[in-house]
N, C-alpha and C positions, 0 to 999 in steps of 0.2 A: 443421489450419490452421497457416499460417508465417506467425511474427512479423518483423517487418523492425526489430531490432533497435537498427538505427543511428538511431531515429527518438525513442530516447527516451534520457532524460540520465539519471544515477544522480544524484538529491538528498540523499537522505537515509540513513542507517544506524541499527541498531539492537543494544545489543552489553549481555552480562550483565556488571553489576561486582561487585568483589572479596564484595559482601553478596549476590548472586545476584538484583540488581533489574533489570531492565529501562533503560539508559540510551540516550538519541537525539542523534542529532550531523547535523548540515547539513552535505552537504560542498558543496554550490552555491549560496549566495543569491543568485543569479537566477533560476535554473530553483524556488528554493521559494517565489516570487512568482508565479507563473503560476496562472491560475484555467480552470477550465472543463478539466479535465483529466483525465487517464486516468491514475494510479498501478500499480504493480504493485512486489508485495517479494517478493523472492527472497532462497534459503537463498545462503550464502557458495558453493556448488556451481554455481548458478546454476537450483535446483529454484526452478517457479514455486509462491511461498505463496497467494498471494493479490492478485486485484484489486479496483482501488476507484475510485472517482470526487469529483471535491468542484469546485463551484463557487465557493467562496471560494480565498483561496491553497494551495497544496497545503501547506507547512510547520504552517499552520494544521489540518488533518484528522491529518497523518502525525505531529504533534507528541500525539494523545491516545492515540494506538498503547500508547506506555510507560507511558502513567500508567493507565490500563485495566485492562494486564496486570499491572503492580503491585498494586492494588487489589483486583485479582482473586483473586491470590495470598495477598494480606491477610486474604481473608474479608469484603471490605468490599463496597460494592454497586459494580457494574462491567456495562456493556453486555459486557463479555467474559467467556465461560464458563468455568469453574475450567480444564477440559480442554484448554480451549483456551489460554489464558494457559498452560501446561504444556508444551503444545508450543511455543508463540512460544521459550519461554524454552530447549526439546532444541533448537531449529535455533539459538538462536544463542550457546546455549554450544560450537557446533562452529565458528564463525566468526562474523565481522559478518551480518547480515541486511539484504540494501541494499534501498533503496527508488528505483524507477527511474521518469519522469516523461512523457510523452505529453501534448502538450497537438495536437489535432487541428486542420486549417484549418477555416474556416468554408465551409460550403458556404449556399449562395441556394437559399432554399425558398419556399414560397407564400406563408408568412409571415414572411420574410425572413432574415436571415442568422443560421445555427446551427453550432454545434460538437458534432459527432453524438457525443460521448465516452460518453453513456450508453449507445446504440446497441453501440458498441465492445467497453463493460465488459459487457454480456450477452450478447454474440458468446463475448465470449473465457471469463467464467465456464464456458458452455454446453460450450465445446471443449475445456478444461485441465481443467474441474474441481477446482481448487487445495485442498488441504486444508484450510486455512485460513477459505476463504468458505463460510459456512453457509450462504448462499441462495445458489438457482441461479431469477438471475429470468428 
């Protein structure tokens, strides 16, 4: 499957500080206001991590990324697995880890106008297999 690249905007980034935590930076607030969207973060290489979806604004989903993996790393209770938090943290002590934004057109269905982005992110898990994404729905 080929990505058409030019279709999504880089929002956000993800980079380890001087204490080895997880920190998160906006580089578009425009593009981290958009909803109904297709996210994907990739290594500083351009290795795909992981895709994601959120209905609300994207800054809002991609803003619990860092504090997850924090927590993670803490010992403390976290949706994110030790393992994984582990790796977030190998890719982007080799560079930023950017977060890139997809928001899809609406298409007219029977029951009216929808943003197929869920559709999207199950395509594209199914086809990359990203390390990162635990489910492949």
């Amino acid at each position: 499957m080929e990505i058409d690249w030019t279709q999504f905007r880089q929002v956000a980034q993800m980079t380890v500080d001087a204490s080895g935590r997880m920190t998160f930076e906006v580089n578009d607030p425009e593009a981290a206001k958009l909803e109904q969207v297709l996210y994907v973060w990739q290594s500083h290489t351009g290795q795909i991590l992981r895709f994601g979806t959120t209905k609300s604004p994207v800054s809002s989903r991609l803003r619990q990324y860092p504090n997850h993996i924090n927590r993670s790393l803490a010992g403390l209770k976290s949706p994110t697995p030790e393992w994984e938090a582990k790796a977030w943290v190998d890719y982007a002590n080799k560079g930023p880890v950017v977060a890139l934004v997809h928001q899809p057109p609406q298409i007219n269905s029977v029951i009216g106008p929808i943003r197929p982005y869920l559709d999207l992110e199950r395509e594209l898990i199914a086809a990359f297999k990203p390390p990162l994404n635990r489910s492949h729905r």
